[in-house]
C-alpha positions in Angstrom: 0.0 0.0 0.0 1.0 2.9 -0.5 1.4 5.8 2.1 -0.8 9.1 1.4 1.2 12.6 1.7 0.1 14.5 4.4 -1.9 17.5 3.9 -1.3 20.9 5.0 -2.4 24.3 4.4 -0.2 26.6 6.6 3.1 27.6 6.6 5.3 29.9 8.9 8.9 30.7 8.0 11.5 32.2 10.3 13.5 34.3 8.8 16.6 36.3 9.9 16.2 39.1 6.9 13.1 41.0 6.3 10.6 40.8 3.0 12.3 43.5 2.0 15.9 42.3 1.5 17.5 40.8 -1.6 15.9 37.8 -2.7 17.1 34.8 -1.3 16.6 31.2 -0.7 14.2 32.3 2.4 12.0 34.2 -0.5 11.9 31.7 -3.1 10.3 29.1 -1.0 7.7 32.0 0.5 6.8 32.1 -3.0 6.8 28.5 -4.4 4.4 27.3 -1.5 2.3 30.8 -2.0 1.5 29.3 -5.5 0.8 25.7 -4.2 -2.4 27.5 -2.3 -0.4 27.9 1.0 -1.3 30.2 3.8 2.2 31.5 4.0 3.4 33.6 7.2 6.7 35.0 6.8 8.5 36.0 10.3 11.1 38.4 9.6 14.0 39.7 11.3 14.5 36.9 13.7 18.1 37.4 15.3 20.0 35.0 15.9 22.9 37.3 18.1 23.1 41.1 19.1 24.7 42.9 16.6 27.8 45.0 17.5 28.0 48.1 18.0 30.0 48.8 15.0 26.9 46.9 13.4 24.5 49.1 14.9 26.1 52.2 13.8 26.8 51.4 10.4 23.0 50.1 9.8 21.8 53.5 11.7 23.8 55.8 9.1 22.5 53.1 6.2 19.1 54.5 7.1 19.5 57.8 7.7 21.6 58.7 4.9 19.4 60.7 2.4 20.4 60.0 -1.4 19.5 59.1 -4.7 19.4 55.0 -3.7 16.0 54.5 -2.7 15.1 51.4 -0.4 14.1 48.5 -1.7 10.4 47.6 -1.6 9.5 44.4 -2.4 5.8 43.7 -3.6 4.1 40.5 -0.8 2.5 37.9 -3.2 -0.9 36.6 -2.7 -1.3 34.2 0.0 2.0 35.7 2.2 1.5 37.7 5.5 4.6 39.4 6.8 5.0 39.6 10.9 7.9 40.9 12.6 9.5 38.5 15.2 9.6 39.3 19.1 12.5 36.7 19.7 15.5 38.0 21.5 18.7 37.1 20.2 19.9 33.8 22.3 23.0 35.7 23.4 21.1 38.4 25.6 20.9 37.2 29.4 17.3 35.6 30.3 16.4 35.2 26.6 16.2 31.6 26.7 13.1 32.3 29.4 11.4 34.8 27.5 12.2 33.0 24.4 10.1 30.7 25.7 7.4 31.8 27.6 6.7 34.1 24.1 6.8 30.9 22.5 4.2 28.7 24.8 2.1 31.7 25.1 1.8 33.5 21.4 3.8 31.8 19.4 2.6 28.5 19.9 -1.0 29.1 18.4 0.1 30.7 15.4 1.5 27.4 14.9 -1.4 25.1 15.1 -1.3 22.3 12.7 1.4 24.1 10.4 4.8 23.3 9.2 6.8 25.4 10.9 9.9 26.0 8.8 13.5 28.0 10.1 16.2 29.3 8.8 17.4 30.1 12.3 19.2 28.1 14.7 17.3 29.2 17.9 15.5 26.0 19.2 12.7 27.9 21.2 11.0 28.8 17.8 9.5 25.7 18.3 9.6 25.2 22.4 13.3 23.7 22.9 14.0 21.3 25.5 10.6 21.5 26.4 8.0 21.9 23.4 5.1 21.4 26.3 1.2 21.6 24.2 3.1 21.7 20.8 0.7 22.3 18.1 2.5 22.7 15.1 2.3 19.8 12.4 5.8 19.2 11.1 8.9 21.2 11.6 12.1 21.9 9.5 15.6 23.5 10.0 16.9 24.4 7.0 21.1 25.1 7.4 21.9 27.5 5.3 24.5 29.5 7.1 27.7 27.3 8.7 27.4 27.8 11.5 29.9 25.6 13.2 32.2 28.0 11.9 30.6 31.5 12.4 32.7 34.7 12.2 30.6 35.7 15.2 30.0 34.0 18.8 31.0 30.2 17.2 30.6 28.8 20.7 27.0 29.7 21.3 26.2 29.2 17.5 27.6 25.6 17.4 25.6 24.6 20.8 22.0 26.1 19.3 22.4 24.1 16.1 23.3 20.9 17.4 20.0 21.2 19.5 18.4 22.5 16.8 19.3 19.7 14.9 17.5 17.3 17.8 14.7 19.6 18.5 13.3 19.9 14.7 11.4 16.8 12.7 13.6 16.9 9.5 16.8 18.7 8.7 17.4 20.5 5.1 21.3 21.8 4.4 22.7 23.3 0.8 25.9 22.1 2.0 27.6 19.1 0.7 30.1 19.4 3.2 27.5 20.0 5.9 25.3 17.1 4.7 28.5 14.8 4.7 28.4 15.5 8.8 25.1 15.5 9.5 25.4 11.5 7.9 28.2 11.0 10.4 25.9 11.9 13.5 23.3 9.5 11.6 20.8 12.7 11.3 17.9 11.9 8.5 18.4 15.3 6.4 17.8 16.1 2.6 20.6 18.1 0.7 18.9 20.8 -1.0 21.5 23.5 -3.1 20.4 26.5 -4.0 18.9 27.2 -7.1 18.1 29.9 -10.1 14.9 31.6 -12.0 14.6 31.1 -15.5 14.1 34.9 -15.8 18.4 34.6 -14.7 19.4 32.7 -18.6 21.6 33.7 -20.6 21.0 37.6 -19.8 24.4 38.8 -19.5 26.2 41.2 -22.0 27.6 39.2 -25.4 30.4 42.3 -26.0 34.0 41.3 -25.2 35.4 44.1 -23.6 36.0 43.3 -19.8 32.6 45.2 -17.9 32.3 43.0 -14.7 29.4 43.7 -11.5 28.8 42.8 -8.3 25.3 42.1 -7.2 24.5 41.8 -3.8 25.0 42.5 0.1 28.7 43.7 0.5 30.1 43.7 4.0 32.7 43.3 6.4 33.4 39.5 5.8 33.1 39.9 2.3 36.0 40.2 0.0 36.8 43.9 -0.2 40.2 43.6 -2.1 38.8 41.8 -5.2 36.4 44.8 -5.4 39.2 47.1 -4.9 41.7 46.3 -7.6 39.4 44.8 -9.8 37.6 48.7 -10.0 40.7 49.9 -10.4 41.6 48.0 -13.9 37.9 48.1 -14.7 35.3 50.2 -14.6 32.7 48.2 -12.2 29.7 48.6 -10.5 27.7 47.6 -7.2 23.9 46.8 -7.5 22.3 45.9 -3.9 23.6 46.6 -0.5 27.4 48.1 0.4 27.5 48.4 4.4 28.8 52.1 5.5 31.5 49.9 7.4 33.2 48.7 3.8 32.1 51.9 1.9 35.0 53.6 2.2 37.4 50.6 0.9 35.7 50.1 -2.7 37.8 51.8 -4.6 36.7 53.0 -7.7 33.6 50.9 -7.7 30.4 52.6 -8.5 27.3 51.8 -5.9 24.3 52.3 -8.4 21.7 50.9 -5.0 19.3 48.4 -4.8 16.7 46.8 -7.4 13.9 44.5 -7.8 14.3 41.6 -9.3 13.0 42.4 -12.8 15.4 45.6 -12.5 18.5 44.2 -11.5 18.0 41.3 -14.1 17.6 43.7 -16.6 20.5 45.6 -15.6 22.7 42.6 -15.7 22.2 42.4 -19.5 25.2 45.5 -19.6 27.6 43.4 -18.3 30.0 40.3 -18.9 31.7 39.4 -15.5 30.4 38.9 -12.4 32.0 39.3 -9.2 31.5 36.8 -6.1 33.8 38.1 -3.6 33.7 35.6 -0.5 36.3 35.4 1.6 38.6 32.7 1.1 38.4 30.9 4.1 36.5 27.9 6.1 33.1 29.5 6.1 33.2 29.8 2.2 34.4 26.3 1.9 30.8 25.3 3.0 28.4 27.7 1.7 26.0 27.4 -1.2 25.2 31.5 -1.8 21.8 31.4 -4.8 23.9 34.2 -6.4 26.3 31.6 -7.5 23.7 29.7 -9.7 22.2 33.0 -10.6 25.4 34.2 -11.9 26.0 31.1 -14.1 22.7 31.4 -15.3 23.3 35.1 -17.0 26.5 33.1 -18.7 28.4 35.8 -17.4 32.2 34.9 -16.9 32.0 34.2 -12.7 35.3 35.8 -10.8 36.0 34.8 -7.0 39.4 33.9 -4.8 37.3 31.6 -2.6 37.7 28.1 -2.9 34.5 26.7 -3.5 34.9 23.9 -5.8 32.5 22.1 -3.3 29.3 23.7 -5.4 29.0 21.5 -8.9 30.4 23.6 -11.5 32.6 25.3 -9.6 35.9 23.9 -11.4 34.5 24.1 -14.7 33.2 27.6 -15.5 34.1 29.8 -12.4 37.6 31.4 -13.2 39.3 31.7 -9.2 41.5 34.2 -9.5 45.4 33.2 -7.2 46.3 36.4 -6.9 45.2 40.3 -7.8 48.5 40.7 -9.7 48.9 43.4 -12.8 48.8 40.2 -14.6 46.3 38.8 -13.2 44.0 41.3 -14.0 45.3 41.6 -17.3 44.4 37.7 -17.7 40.8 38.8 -17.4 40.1 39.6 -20.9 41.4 36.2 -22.2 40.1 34.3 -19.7 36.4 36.6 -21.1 37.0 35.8 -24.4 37.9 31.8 -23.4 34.6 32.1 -21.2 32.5 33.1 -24.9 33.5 29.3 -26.2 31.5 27.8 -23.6 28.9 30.3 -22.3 26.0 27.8 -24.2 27.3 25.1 -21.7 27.3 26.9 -19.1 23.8 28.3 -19.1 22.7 25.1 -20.2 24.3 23.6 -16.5 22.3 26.4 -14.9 19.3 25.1 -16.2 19.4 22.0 -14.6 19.3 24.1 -11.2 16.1 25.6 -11.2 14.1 26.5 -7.8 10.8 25.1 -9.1 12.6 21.5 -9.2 14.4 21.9 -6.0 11.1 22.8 -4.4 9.7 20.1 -5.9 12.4 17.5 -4.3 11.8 18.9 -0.7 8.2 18.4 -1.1 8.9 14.7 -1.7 11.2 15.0 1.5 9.3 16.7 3.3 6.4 14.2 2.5 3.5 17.0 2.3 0.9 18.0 -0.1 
């Protein structure tokens, strides 16, 4: 016989951006279960640790700062609420109480008979140790951040995702290298990388002369010198978010602000190289970032010093630059012009990335309707 899938018609996703930030992973699956007739809830802005001060600062001036970038402002599809969250990060004394008692008391009922879905590694989302009157129907952690190996608090990080990982029904990583670990502690999980629109295909610029972009959220722990030297050989532009804290260390780099979607995909079209400028070091070793796929997808000519040949395609079509020598640099219009022979291939390996078959493959997982 063969099991039925379980039927549900609610969803609540905890998120640590708001609506309003650049599309991510967190968005994509608002979306896909909005279509499936899903009552969606999105909880934004749940924190996972107190910024710093530095932090706090920089995102104050961010906000205040009157210019020509407007803010982003993202329309809410049918069939998605947006609520902001009232959990305190897990690093403020007591919050584990009131983490708690705001769970059992509010939180709880919002819950009833939904798949509770989070992006966040705080366990009282969902009642901890002590889930007392649960009502919620199924519950997911989806890893999406390493973080074993956090830049920030790695002790307290590492303890709230182990117990995470216990507290929640099924566990969902776009790690490899995460997923690899997670079969060594024997955890049931499904490996889910991220993905790409097919609005992303084949949209980048077909001239040959070097004209390379960054699109994103550039900050502190991202790699500031590849955006430095590269602006300063080629003319090169920013679209999304540059934190006040890295503005001043750009270079020549032009910050043209933030777009929707549509925009920033049309944008794309006037250039040939893209920029991903993590950090080479053991955090980048494990992530899965959806601008990588969405970069392939353009058929762009992908430039990074991380090593992250742990993502499929990685060796093949992403050029990883040694060093930010004259020559180097110089190498970029070759390695452009190389790039043209197999930009066909390359967008054709996007394709087999798309969001709406990922989606489709955690449904399975996830064993729902």
């Amino acid at each position: 016989m063969v099991e039925e899938k379980t039927s549900f018609s609610k969803i609540i996703i905890y998120s640590e951006i708001s609506w309003n930030f650049l599309e991510q992973r967190h968005h994509h699956l608002a979306k896909y279960f909005a279509d499936k007739n899903y009552q969606v809830e999105f909880v934004q802005r749940v924190f996972s640790r107190v910024p710093s001060v530095r932090e706090i600062v920089s995102r104050i001036i961010m906000e205040s700062t009157v210019n020509s970038i407007s803010t982003l402002r993202k329309d809410i599809p049918c069939n998605v609420t947006l609520r902001r969250s009232l959990f305190l990060p897990l690093d403020l004394p007591l919050s584990g109480i009131y983490n708690w008692v705001l769970w059992f008391c509010f939180e709880r009922r919002h819950q009833k008979n939904a798949i509770v879905y989070s992006f966040v590694n705080n366990p009282l989302l969902i009642g901890g140790d002590f889930p007392i009157g649960a009502q919620h129907s199924l519950s997911v952690f989806d890893i999406i951040h390493n973080w074993w190996e956090s830049p920030w608090r790695k002790r307290l990080h590492r303890v709230m995702a182990d117990r995470n990982i216990k507290a929640f029904d099924k566990v969902v990583t776009d790690s490899p290298l995460i997923a690899k670990d997670l079969v060594y502690k024997k955890m049931p999980h499904h490996t889910m990388l991220p993905g790409t629109g097919s609005e992303w295909l084949n949209t980048a610029s077909i001239l040959t002369k070097v004209a390379p972009v960054f699109f994103g959220n550039l900050r502190l722990n991202s790699d500031i010198e590849l955006v430095r030297c590269i602006s300063e050989k080629y003319s090169t532009d920013l679209l999304g978010l540059v934190h006040s804290s890295v503005a001043e260390s750009i270079g020549e780099a032009h910050h043209l602000g933030e777009f929707n979607t549509t925009d920033l995909i049309k944008k794309i079209s006037n250039y040939n190289v893209i920029l991903l400028p993590y950090d080479d070091g053991e955090f980048s070793r494990t992530i899965a970032p959806a601008k990588y796929f969405e970069a392939l997808a353009t058929g762009a000519l992908v430039v990074s010093r991380a090593d992250m040949c742990h993502l499929p395609g990685f060796v093949d079509f992403v050029l990883r630059l040694d060093s930010l020598s004259t020559s180097s640099l110089q190498g970029l219009q070759e390695a452009l012009l190389l790039q043209q022979e197999k930009r066909d291939s390359q967008v054709e390996f996007a394709k087999q990335h798309l969001w709406e078959k990922r989606f489709d493959n955690l449904v399975e997982f996830l064993e729902v309707s």
